[in-house]
C-alpha positions in Angstrom: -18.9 -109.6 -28.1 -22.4 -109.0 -30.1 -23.5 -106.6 -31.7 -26.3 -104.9 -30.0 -29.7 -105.4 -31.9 -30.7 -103.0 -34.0 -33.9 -100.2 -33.4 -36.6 -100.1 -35.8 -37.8 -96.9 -37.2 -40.9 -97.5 -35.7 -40.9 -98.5 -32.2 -44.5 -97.9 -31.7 -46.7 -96.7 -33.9 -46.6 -92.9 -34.9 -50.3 -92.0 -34.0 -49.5 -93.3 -30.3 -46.6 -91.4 -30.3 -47.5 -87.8 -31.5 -50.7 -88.4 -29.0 -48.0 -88.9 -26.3 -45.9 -86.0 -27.4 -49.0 -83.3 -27.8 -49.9 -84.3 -24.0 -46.3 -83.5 -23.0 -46.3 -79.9 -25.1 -49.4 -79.2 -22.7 -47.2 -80.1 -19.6 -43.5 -77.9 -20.4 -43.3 -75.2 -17.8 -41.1 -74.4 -16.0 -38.1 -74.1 -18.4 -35.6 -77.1 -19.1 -35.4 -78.9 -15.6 -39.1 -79.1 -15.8 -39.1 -79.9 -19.5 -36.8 -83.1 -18.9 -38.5 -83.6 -15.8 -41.9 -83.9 -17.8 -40.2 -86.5 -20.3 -38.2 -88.6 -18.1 -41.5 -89.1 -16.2 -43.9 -90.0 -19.4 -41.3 -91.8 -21.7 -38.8 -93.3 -19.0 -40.8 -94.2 -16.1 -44.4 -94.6 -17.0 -44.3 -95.6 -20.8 -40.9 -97.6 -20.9 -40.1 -96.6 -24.4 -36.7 -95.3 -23.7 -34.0 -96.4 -20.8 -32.8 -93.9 -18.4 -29.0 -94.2 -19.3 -29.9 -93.8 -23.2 -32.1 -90.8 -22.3 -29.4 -89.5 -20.4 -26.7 -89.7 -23.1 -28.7 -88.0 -25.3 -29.6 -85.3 -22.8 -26.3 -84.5 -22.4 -25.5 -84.8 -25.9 -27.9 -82.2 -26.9 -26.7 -80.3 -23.7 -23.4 -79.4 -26.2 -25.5 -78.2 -28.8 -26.6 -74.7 -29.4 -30.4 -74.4 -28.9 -32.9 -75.8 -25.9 -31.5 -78.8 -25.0 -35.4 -80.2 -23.7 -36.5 -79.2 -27.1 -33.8 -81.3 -29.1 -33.9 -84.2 -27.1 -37.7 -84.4 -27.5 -36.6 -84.2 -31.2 -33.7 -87.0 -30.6 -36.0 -89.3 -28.5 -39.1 -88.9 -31.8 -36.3 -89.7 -34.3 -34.8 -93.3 -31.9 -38.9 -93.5 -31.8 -39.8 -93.3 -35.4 -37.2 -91.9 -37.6 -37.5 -88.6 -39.6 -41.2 -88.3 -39.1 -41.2 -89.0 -35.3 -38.4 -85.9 -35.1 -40.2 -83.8 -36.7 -43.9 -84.5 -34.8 -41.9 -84.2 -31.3 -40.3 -81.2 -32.1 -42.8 -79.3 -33.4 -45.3 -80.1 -30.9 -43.1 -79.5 -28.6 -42.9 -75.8 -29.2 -46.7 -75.2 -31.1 -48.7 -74.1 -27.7 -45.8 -71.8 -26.5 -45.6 -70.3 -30.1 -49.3 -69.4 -30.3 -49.5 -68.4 -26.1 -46.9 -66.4 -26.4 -47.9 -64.5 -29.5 -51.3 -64.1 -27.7 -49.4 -63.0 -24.3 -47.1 -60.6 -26.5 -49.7 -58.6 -28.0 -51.4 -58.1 -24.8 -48.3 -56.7 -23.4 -47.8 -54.2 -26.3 -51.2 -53.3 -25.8 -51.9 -52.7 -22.4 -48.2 -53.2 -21.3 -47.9 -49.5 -19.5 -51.4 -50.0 -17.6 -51.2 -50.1 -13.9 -53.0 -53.7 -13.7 -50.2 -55.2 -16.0 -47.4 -53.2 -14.4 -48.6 -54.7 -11.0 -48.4 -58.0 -12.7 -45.4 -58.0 -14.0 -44.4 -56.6 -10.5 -45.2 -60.2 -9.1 -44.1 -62.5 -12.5 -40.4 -61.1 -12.4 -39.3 -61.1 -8.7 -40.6 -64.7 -9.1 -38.0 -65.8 -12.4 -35.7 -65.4 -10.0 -36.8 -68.4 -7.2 -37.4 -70.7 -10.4 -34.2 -70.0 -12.4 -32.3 -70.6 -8.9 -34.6 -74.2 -8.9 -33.2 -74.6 -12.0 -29.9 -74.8 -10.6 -29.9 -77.3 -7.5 -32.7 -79.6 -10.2 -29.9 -79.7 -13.0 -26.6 -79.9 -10.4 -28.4 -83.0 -9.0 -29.0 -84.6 -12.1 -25.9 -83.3 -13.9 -22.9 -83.2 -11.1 -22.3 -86.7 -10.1 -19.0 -86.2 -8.4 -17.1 -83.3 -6.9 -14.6 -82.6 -9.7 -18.2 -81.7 -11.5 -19.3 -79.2 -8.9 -16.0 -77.4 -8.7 -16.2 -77.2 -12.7 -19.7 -75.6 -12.4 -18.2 -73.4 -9.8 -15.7 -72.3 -12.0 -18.2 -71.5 -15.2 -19.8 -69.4 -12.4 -17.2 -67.6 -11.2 -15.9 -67.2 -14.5 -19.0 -65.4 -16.3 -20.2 -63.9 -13.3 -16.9 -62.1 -12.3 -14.8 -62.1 -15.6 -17.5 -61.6 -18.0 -16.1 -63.9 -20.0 -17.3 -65.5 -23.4 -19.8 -68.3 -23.1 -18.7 -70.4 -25.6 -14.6 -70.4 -24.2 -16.5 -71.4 -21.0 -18.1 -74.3 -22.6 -15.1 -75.2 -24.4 -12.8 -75.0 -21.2 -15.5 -77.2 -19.7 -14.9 -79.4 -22.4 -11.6 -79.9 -22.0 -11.6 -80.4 -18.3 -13.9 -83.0 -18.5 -12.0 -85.0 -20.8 -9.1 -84.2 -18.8 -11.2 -85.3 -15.9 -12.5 -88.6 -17.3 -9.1 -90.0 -18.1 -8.1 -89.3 -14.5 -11.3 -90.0 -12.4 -12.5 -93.0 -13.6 -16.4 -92.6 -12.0 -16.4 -89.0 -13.4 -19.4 -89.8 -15.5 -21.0 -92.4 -13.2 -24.9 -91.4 -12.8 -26.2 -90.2 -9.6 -28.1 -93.0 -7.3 -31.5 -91.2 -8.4 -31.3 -92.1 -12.1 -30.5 -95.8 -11.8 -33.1 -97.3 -13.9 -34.7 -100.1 -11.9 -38.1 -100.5 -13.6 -39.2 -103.3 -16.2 -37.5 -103.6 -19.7 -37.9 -100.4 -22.7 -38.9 -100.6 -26.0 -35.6 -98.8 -26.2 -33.0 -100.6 -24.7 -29.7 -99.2 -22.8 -27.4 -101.0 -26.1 -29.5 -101.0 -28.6 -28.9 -99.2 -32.0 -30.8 -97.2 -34.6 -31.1 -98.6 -37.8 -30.4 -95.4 -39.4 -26.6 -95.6 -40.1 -24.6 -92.5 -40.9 -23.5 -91.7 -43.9 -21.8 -88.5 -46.3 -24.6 -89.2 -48.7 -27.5 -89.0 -46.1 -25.4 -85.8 -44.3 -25.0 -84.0 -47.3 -28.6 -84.3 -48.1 -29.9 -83.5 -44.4 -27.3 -80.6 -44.7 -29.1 -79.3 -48.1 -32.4 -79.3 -47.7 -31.5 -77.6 -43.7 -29.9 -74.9 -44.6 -33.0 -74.4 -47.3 -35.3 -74.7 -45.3 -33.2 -72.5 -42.7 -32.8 -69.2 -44.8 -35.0 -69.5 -47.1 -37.2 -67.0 -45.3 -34.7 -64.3 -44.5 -33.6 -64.0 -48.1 -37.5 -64.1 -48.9 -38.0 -61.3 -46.7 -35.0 -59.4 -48.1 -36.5 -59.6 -51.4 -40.0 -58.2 -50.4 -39.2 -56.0 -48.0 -35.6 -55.3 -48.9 -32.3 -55.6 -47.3 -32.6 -53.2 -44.7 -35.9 -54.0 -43.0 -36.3 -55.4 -39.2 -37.3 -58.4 -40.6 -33.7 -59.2 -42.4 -32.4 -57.8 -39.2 -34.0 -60.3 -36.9 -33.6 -63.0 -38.9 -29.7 -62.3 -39.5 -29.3 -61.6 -36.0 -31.7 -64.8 -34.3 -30.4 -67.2 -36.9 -26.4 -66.1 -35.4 -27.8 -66.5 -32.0 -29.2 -70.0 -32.8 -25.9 -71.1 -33.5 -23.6 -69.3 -30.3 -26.3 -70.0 -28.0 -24.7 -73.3 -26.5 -27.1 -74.0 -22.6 -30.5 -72.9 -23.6 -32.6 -70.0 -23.0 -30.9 -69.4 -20.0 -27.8 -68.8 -21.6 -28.8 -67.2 -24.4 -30.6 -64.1 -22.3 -27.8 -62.2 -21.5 -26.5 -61.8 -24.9 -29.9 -61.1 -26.5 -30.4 -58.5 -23.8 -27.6 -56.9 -24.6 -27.5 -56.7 -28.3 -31.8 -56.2 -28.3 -31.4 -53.3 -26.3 -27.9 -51.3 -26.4 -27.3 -52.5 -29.8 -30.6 -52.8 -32.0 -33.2 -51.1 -29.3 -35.6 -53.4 -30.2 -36.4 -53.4 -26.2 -36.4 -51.4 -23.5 -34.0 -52.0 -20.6 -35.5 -54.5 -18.0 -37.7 -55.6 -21.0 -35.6 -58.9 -21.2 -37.0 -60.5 -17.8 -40.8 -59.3 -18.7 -40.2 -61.3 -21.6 -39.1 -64.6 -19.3 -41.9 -63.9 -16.7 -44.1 -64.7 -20.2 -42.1 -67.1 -21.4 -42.0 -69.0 -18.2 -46.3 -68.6 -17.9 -46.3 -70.7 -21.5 -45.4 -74.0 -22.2 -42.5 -74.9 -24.4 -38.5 -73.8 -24.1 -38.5 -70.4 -22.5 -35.9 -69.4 -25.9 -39.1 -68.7 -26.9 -38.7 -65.3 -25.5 -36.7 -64.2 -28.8 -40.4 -64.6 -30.2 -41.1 -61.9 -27.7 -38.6 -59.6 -28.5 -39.1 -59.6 -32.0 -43.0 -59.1 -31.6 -42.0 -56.2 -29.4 -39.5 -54.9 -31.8 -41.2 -55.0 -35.1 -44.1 -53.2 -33.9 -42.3 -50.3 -32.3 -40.3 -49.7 -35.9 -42.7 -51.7 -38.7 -42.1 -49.8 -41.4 -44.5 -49.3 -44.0 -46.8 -52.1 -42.4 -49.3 -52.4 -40.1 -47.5 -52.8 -36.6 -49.7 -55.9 -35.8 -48.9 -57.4 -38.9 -45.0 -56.2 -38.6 -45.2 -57.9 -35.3 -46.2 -61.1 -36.3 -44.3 -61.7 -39.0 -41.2 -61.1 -36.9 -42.3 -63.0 -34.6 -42.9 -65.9 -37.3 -39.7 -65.4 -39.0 -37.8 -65.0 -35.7 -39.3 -68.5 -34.2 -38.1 -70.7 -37.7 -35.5 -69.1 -37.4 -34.5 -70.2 -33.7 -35.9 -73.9 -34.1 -35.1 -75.1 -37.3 -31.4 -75.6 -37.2 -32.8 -77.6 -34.0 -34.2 -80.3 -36.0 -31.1 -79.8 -38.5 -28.5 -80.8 -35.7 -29.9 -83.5 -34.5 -31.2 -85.0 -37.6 -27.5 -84.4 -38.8 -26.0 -85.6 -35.7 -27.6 -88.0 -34.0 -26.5 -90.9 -36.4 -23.2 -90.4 -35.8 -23.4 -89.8 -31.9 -25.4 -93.2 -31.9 -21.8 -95.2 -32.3 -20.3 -93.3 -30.3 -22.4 -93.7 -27.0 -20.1 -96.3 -25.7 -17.0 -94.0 -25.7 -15.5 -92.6 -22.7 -13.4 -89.2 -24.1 -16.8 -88.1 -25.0 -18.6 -88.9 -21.8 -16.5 -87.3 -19.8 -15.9 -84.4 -22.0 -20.1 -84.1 -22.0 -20.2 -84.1 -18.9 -18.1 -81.3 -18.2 -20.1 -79.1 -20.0 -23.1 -80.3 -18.1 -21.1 -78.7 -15.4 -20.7 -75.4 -17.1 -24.5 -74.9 -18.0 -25.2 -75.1 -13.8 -22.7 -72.4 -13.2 -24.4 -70.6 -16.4 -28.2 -71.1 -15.0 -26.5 -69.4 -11.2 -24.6 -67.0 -13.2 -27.9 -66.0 -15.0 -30.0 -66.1 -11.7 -27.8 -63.1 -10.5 -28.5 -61.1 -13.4 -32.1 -61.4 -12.7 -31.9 -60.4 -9.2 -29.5 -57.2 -9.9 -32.2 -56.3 -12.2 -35.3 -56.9 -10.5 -34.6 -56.3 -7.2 -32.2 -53.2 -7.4 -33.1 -49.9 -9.0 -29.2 -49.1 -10.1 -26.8 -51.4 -10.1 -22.7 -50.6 -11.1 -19.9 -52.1 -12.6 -16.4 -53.1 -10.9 -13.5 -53.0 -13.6 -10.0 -53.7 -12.3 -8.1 -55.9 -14.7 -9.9 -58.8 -15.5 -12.1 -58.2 -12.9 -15.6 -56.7 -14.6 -18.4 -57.5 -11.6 -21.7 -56.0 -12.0 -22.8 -55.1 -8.1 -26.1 -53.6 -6.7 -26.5 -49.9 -5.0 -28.2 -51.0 -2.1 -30.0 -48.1 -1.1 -31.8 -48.6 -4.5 -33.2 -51.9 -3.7 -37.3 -52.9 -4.2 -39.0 -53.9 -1.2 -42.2 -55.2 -2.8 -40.0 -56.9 -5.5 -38.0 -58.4 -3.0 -40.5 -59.8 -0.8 -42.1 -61.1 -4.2 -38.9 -63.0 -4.2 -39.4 -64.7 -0.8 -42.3 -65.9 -1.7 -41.8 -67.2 -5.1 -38.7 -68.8 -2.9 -40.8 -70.5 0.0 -43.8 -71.9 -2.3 -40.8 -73.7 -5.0 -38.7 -74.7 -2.4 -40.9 -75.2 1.0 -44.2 -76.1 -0.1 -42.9 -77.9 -3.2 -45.1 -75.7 -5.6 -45.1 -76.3 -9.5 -43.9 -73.1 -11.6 -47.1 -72.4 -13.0 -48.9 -72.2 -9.7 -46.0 -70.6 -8.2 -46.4 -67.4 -10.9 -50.0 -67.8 -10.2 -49.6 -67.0 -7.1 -47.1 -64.4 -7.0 -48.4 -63.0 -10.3 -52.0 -62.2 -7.8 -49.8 -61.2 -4.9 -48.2 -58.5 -7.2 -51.3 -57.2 -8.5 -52.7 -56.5 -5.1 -49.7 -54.8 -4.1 -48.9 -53.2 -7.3 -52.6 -51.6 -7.1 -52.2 -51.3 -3.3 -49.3 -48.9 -4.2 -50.5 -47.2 -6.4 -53.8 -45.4 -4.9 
């Protein structure tokens, strides 16, 4: 059998290509189902530059990884595009108008955050997470769970985090296993869904086709150098200036763990930063957490952008010796490199290596199990949001193993929960985008918030 021909660094040329990526960066709400959404549309369907099964594999392949998954495969997709520079162009466009939005959107919320207009907004924005995050789980089972044995393992994931409160990274790895477990016993385990059959004319990219860039210790030992760098550099800049002991080391120690345990996105990573940002650090208030997602979501980009938001928030409630506004940025600055560069470090470590291996089956099936866990994580987070946004006081059920969070229903929001059924009916009756979904519910919360409150 042939070889399959070989990719050339650049497939088109790079000015076309960071044109193309800078319209997609304007087009990334919605959080990763839209993200990929966005993508598969522009580079799969309407460009041709990549086939639907190889933008698949690398979708789930950046799935496994710690970090937004949408984010690193715009990264993987630049790099099959045009090498090191085409990684680096898609990536950082990627996230460059959610970074500045946001940091706009933050300081407007430590502003005028306890006014009654921006109360009443955030009265509409957060009721209406919850319809989106739950659209991000029947848009990624469809794409994700091709057969049954799939949907019982995102079952389980939920069951298991939502019930057992138990460690997201075991989940994944369980996941893991089951899938390769899976694979050598179901032999269509990893077969694709009808809807991403690729029936359009010939990529640039083909299905078989191989990058030229060929792995290798001395290339890996050099991407791993100058990574790690470029990685830490910052925190141990900031220790020096501002000394050991200052927010900024804190956030920087603390985001840079997170980018590494936070395996499923920004969805799985909320729940953990909530926890330690506020019981831990008190960087935010409780409830805090899904203000910053109801921002996040209104920006383009990966909604992990939120750390930016709690680190904004943070750093000017305790700035030290500095200005809060400048505390805040900063922060927010060191927090964001710190989030997104071991992105570009993964995949530029990685992705030579996971290019010969795309036609094995063990790692298929083992990919696609943890597919399968990230839906149950995306459900598993979608009740968190509603226990907190819907009910006043909410309890917790210990008995063994058994540690369920549960609502006090006579606590429950009316307006919030209406709010819901709205943001509910526009996604998933009328067919609504996210960002005209908030729109909406963000002006239906303002005119009850203010309603309300004379």
């Amino acid at each position: 059998m042939a070889e399959p021909s070989p990719v050339a660094h650049d497939v088109i040329p790079l000015r076309e290509a960071t044109r193309t990526w800078f319209a997609i960066s304007l087009q990334t709400f919605g959080g990763p189902a839209g993200q990929i959404a966005v993508m598969q549309r522009t580079l799969v369907e309407e460009k041709r530059w990549i086939g639907q099964q190889r933008f698949l594999f690398a979708l789930s392949y950046c799935t496994l990884l710690p970090g937004p998954e949408a984010q690193q495969l715009a990264t993987y997709v630049g790099w099959l595009l045009n090498g090191v520079k085409g990684a680096l162009v898609a990536g950082v466009l990627f996230i460059l108008p959610g970074v500045v939005a946001l940091l706009a959107l933050s300081g407007i919320y430590v502003a005028y955050g306890e006014t009654t207009l921006v109360e009443s907004l955030f009265l509409g924005l957060a009721p209406a997470v919850i319809a989106i995050v739950v659209q991000a789980v029947v848009r990624v089972g469809r794409k994700g769970l091709g057969h049954p044995a799939l949907v019982g393992l995102a079952a389980l994931s939920f069951v298991a985090l939502t019930f057992f409160d138990a460690p997201f990274p075991a989940v994944v790895l369980a996941a893991a296993i089951a899938g390769w477990v899976l694979g050598r016993r179901i032999r269509t385990l990893t077969r694709p869904p009808a809807s991403a059959v690729d029936d359009g004319p010939p990529p640039l990219i083909s299905d078989d086709a191989l990058h030229t860039e060929r792995p290798s210790t001395r290339r890996a030992a050099l991407v791993l150098g100058i990574g790690l760098l470029v990685w830490f550099g910052p925190v141990a800049l900031a220790a020096a200036v501002f000394g050991r002991s200052s927010i900024f080391v804190d956030q920087g120690v603390f985001f840079s763990g997170a980018a590494l345990v936070t395996f499923g996105g920004a969805y799985a990573v909320l729940a953990y930063v909530a926890q330690q940002a506020v019981e831990v650090h008190g960087w935010l208030a409780p409830g805090e957490m899904v203000r910053g997602l109801a921002l996040a979501e209104t920006t383009p980009g990966p909604l992990v952008m939120v750390v930016q938001f709690v680190a904004f928030v943070g750093a000017y409630r305790s700035p030290g010796d500095l200005d809060p506004w400048v505390a805040a940025v900063l922060a927010a600055g060191l927090t964001t490199w710190v989030t997104f560069v071991p992105c570009f470090l993964f995949i530029l470590l990685g992705a030579p290596y996971v290019e010969r291996l795309r036609g094995n089956r063990d790692l298929a099936a083992a990919l696609a199990g943890i597919t399968a866990s990230v839906v149950g994580v995306i459900a598993s987070l979608a009740v968190f949001f509603a226990l907190h946004t819907l009910f006043g006081e909410t309890r917790h059920l210990v008995a063994g193993p058994l540690d369920a969070e549960y609502p006090v229903l006579s606590s429950v929001d009316w307006a919030a929960l209406a709010i819901t059924g709205l943001g509910a009916a526009l996604v998933f009756w009328r067919g609504w985008s996210v960002l005209r979904t908030l729109g909406a519910c963000a002006l239906a919360g303002v005119v009850l918030g203010l309603a309300l409150a004379a």
